[in-house]
N, C-alpha and C positions, 0 to 999 in steps of 0.2 A: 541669516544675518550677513548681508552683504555689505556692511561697513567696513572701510578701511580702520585694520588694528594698531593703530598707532604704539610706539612703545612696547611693541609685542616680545615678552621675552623667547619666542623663538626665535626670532632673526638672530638676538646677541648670539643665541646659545650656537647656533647655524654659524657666526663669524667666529668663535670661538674654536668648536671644532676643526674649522677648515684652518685655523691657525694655528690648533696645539699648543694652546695655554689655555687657560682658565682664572680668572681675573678674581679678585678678593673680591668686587661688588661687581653683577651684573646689573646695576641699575643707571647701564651708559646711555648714551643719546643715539640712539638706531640711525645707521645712513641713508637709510632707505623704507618705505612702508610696505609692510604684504596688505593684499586683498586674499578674502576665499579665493578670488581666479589663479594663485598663484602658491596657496597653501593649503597645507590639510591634502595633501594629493598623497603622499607615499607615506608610507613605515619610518622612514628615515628624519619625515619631518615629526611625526608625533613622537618618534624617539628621541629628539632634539629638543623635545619640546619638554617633555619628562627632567630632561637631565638639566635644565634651566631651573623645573622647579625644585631640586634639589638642590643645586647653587644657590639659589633666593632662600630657601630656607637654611643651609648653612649661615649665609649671612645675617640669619635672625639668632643666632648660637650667643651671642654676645648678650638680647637681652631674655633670652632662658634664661641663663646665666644672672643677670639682675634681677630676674624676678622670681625666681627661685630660691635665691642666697642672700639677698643683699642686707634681708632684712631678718636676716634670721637667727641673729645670735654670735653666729662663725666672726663674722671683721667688729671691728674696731678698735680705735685707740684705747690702749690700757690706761687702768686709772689712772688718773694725776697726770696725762699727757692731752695736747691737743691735735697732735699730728704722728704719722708713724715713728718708728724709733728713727728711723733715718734722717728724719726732719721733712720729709715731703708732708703737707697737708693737701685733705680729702677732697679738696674742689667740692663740692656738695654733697658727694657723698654718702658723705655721713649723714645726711637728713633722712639717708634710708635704713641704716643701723638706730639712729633716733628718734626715727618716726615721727621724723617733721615737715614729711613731706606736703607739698601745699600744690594749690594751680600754676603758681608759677615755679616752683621748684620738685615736679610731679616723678622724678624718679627714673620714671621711661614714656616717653611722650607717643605722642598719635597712634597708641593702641600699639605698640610697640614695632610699628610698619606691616604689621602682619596681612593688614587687608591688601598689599601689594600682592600677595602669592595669593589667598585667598579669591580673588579676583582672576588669578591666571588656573586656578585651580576648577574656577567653576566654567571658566572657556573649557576646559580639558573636557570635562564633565559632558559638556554640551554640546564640543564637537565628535567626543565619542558616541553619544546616542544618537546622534543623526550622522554621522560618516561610514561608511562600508569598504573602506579601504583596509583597517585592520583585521586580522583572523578573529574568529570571537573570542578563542581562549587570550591572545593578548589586549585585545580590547577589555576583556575582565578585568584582567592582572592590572590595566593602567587607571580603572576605576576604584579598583581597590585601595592601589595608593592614591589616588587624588581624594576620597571618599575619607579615606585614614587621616590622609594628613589634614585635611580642613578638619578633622575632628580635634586633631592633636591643636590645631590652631585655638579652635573655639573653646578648648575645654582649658586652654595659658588665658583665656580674657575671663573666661567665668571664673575661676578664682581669684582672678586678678583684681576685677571692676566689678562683675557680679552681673549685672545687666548689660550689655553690650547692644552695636548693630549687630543684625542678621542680614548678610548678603548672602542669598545662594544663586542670583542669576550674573553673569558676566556684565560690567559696567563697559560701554566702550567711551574712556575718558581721557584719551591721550595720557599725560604724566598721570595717571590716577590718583587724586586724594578723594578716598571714598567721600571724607568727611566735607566736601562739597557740596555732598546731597544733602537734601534735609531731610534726614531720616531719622525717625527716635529711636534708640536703644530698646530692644526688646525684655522683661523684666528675668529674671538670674532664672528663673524654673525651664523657662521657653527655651534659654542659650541653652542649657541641660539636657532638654531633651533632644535638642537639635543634635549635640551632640551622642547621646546615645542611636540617635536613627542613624547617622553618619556611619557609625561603627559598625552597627549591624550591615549594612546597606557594603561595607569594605570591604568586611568577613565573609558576606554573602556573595560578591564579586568574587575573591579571591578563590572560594572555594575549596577543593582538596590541594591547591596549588602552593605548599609553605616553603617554596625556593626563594633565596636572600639573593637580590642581584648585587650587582658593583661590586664584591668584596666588602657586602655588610652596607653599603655605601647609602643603597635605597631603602623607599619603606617597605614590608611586607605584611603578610598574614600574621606572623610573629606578633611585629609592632602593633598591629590593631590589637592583637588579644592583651599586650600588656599594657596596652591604654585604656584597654576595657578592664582589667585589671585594677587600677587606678580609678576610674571612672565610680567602681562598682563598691572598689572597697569606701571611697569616699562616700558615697551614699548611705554605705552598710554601717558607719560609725555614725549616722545622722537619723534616719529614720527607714532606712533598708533595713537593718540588722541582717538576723541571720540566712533572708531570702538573699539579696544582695552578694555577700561573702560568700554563700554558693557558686554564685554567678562567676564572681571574682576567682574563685577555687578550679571552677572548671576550666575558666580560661586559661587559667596558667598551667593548667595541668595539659592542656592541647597543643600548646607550645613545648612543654617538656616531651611529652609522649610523641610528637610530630615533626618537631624540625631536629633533624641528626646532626649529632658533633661536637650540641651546644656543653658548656659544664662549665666550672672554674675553673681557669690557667692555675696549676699548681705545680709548674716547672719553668725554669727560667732558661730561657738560649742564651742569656747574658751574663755570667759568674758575678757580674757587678750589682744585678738589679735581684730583688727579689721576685718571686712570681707576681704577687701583686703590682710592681713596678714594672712590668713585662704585659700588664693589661692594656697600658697604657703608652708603652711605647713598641708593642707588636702592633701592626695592623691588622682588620680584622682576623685577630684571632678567635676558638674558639669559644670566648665568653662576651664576645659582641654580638647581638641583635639588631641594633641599628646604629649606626656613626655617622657623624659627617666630616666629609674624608677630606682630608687637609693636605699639601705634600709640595714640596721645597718647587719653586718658581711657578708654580702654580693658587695656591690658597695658604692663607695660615690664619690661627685664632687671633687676631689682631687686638681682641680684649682683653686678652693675658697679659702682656706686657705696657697696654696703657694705663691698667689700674690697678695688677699684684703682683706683678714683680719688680723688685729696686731698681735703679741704676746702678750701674757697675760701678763707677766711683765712688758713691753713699755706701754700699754692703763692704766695699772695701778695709772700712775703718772696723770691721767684726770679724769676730773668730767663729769659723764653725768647730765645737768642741769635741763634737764626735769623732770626727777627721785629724784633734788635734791641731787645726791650722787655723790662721787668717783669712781671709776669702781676696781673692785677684782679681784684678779687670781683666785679664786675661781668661781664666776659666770660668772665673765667673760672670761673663759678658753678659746678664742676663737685662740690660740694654733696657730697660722698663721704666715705669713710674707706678710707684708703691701709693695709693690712694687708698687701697684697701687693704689694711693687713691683718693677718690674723689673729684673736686676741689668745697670748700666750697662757690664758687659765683652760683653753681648747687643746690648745700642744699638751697641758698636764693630765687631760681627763685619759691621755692613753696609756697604757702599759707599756714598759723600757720594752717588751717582748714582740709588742703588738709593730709585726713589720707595717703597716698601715701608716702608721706617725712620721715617719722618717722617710717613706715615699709619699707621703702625700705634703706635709708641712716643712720649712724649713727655719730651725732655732737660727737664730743671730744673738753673739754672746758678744758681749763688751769682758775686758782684763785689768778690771782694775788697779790687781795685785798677783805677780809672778807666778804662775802656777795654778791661780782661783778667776774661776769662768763666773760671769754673773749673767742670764739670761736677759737681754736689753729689748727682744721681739721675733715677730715669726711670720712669715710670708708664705704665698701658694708655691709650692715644688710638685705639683701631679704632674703638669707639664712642662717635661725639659727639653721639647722640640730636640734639634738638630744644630749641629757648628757646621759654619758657612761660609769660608774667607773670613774668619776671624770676628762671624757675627755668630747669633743664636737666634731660629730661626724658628718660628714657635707651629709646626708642622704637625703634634701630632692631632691626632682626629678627636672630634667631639662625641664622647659617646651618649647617646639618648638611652639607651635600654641596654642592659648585659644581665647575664646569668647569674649573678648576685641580686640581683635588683631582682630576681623572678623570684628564690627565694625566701627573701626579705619579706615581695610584696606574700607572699606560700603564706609566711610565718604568721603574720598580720591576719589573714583571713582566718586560719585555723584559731588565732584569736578569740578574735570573736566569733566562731563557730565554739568554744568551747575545749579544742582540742591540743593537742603537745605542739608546740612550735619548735621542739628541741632538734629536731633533724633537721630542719635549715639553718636555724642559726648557728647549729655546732657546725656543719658544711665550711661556712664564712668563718666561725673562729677557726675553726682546723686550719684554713688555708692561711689566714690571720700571723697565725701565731706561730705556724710552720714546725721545726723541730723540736718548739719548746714548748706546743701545743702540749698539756695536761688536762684529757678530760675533767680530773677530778677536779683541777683549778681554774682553767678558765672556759670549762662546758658548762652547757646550760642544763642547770639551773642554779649552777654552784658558786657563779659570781656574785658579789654584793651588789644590790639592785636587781635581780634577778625577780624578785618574788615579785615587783609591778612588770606584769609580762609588757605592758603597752612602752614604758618606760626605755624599756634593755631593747624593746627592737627599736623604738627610736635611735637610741643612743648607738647602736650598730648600725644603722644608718648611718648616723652620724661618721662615726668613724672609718664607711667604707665608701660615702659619697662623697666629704670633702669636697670643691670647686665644681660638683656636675651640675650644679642649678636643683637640688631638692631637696632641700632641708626645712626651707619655710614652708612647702607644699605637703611635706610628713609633715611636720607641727600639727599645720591647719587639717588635713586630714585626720588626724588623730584627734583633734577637736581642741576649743579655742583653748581650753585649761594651758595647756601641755605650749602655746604660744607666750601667755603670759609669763608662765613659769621659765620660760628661756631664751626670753628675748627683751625682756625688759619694759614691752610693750604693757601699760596698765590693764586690767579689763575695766577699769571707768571709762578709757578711749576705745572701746570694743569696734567703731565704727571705724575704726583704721586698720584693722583686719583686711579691708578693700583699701585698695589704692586710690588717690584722683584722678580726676579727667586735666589733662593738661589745659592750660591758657588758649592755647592755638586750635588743638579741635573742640572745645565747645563756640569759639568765634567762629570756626568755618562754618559747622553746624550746630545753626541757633535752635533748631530740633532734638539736641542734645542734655541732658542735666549732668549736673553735677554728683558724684558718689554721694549717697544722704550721709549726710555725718560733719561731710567739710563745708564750709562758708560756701554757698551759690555762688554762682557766676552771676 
């Protein structure tokens, strides 16, 4: 391929490096073009190269986040209101908690940009098989994650759209919009498999190699297995059953058994935060598996504060009750716009005990009367970033996978294998509930709801993923029932389970259809 790579995100990542920073979007306009005669030559450039697609995938953290959560039950206005308690309303929103989303109000558009890395993933791909510059053990290591991560990509559109394109060869199309091509979507079984040979093909690279690079930062053997975790249990609740959950079982058991250190934070360096609050504001600590790594003048999650948390003057008119006080622009400079808030019958589903609720969501009380708190609504608090000259700086890292999230998914397979799920999810309550942890009252099986096992690990999901992007991905993994029932969505509108195709890419590509269920294009 001797084409000049126009928009090559290794040049950025190469200007980037030599500058010591790292830019919220690499998706700048290159000052200059490589050809092969000037790259792909050393270690340095394909290292460079790696760590771009990491930043591009960071930058897709936002619509995880959307398409994971948005639709899932956790936001929206409480009854009898049209906008947050604060008075901000939802810009559109809300058409994804209402499930009204259309072509031209589609939620998260052009496939959620993911063919951008996608596209830089399968160069990686293809200039590792034919270059001899790397050793072969890191040449593996860098297939693995390229192999991984396209998997992770394909396997956010297959539940997403269901049928998708399928690119596995590099387009060289200067600005890339794949949907230029005329290419049709390949149908939801094909995206599926595609995705399970990717994983295999990761695992297979990676080999006996289960080292986390960056400080958790990149992908590894780890992440493949708990994507094939994911992969398999979703299958296993559809028509894998109990071959699948095997599958699913093993994987997480090779993670556990294999990569050292991993477990729950269940100690806090902060007398302020509890351990759980400590997951989230350590960095890679040890109950991360993969993050993407945020950190003051360099990256931060920029979608936290444009669509869940207030503005400082709005939250100012509220007491927080637990603290006993009013909330300030001053400490509470959480500088945002509240578009999405959480609905306060989610804040009640937890236990006063359950340290989760109070690190993860935060009450906003109105005083009507001297003395008497009335709960007025409730915003995302996982992430309290950093103060910064008198800003808040929303730095910390995005976690994809951690060590709750392995036993959850443990608890789930044993499931449906027929087996006790009580030793992971007592694991998560123990650490939950800390010193007021009472097996007899809130171990499993002795909580109310307990006796639908599918139900109780939902709902500990629930309570322990809060804002990571996975709540409507358990629903639907768990199957459609368990969506209706907590999302509001009818099962008459079943065909809105998938998402639509935005306005913009089915015009680009008239090789495209529409999600069956919504109005054609």
């Amino acid at each position: 391929m001797k084409k000049n790579y126009r928009n090559l995100i290794a040049i950025l990542v190469l200007l980037t490096v030599t500058m010591g920073a790292c830019k919220k979007d690499l998706a700048l306009t290159p000052i200059s073009n490589l050809s092969d005669d000037s790259y792909w030559k050393n270690a340095d450039q394909y290292n460079a190269f790696v760590s771009g697609m990491h930043s591009k995938f960071r930058g897709h953290n936002g619509n995880f986040m959307f398409l994971g959560e948005l639709r899932s039950g956790i936001y929206g206005n409480d009854p009898g209101t049209t906008a947050s308690f604060t008075g901000e309303a939802a810009q559109g929103l809300e058409r994804m908690w209402l499930h009204t989303l259309t072509l031209d109000a589609a939620g998260v558009s052009n496939y959620g940009g993911f063919y951008t890395n996608i596209n830089q993933l399968n160069l990686l791909i293809h200039k590792l098989g034919t270059g001899t510059v790397l050793a072969e053990s890191e040449k593996k290591y860098y297939l693995g994650i390229a192999y991984g991560m396209r998997a992770y990509y394909y396997f956010q559109m297959y539940r997403t759209w269901g049928k998708t394109v399928i690119q596995t060869e590099f387009v060289d199309a200067g600005n890339l919009d794949l949907f230029n091509l005329a290419k049709a979507a390949s149908p939801a079984d094909e995206v599926l498999k595609l995705v399970k040979e990717d994983i295999d093909k990761s695992a297979d690279n990676f080999g006996t190699d289960y080292s986390i690079r960056q400080n958790k930062g990149y992908w590894s053997k780890a992440a493949t297995l708990m994507l094939k975790a994911e992969v398999y249990l979703w299958t296993a609740h559809r028509t894998g059953g109990i071959a699948d959950a095997n599958i699913a079982k093993t994987a997480l058991n090779d993670v556990k058994t294999n990569v050292a250190g991993l477990g729950l934070v269940t100690a806090s360096s902060n007398p302020l935060n509890s351990p759980f609050a400590d997951v989230f504001a350590a960095k890679g600590n040890k109950e991360v598996i993969l993050a993407s790594r945020n950190q003051l003048n360099e990256a931060e999650m920029s979608f936290i504060p444009s669509s869940f948390t207030p503005q400082a003057g709005l939250i100012a008119n509220f007491y927080d009750s637990l603290a006993n006080r009013k909330f300030n622009t001053v400490s509470e400079n959480y500088g945002g716009l509240l578009r999405a808030p959480i609905k306060i019958a989610n804040y009640r589903k937890f236990s006063d005990l359950d340290t989760r609720r109070d690190a993860s969501i935060q009450a906003a009380y109105s005083l009507p009367t001297p003395g008497t708190y009335k709960i007025a609504g409730c915003f995302l608090r996982k992430y309290q970033g950093q103060q910064d000259a008198g800003n808040r700086r929303y730095t910390n890292d995005f976690l994809i996978y951690r060590y709750a999230d392995l036993l959850l998914l443990m608890a789930e397979a044993k499931e449906v294998l027929g087996e006790s799920p009580a030793a992971e999810i007592n694991e998560v309550r123990a650490r939950a509930f800390g010193v007021n942890y009472n097996p007899a009252v809130q171990g499993f099986p002795n909580q109310p709801g307990d006796g639908n096992i599918k139900a109780a690990i939902l709902q500990e999901r629930l309570f322990e993923f809060i804002g990571e992007g996975k709540r409507w991905y358990d629903l639907r993994r768990m199957g459609d029932s368990f969506v209706y029932s907590n999302t509001g969505l009818p099962a008459a509108e079943a065909y809105k389970l998938l998402w639509p195709v935005d306005r913009t890419s089915l015009t680009n590509n008239r090789a495209l259809t529409q999600t069956d269920g919504y109005p054609q294009f």
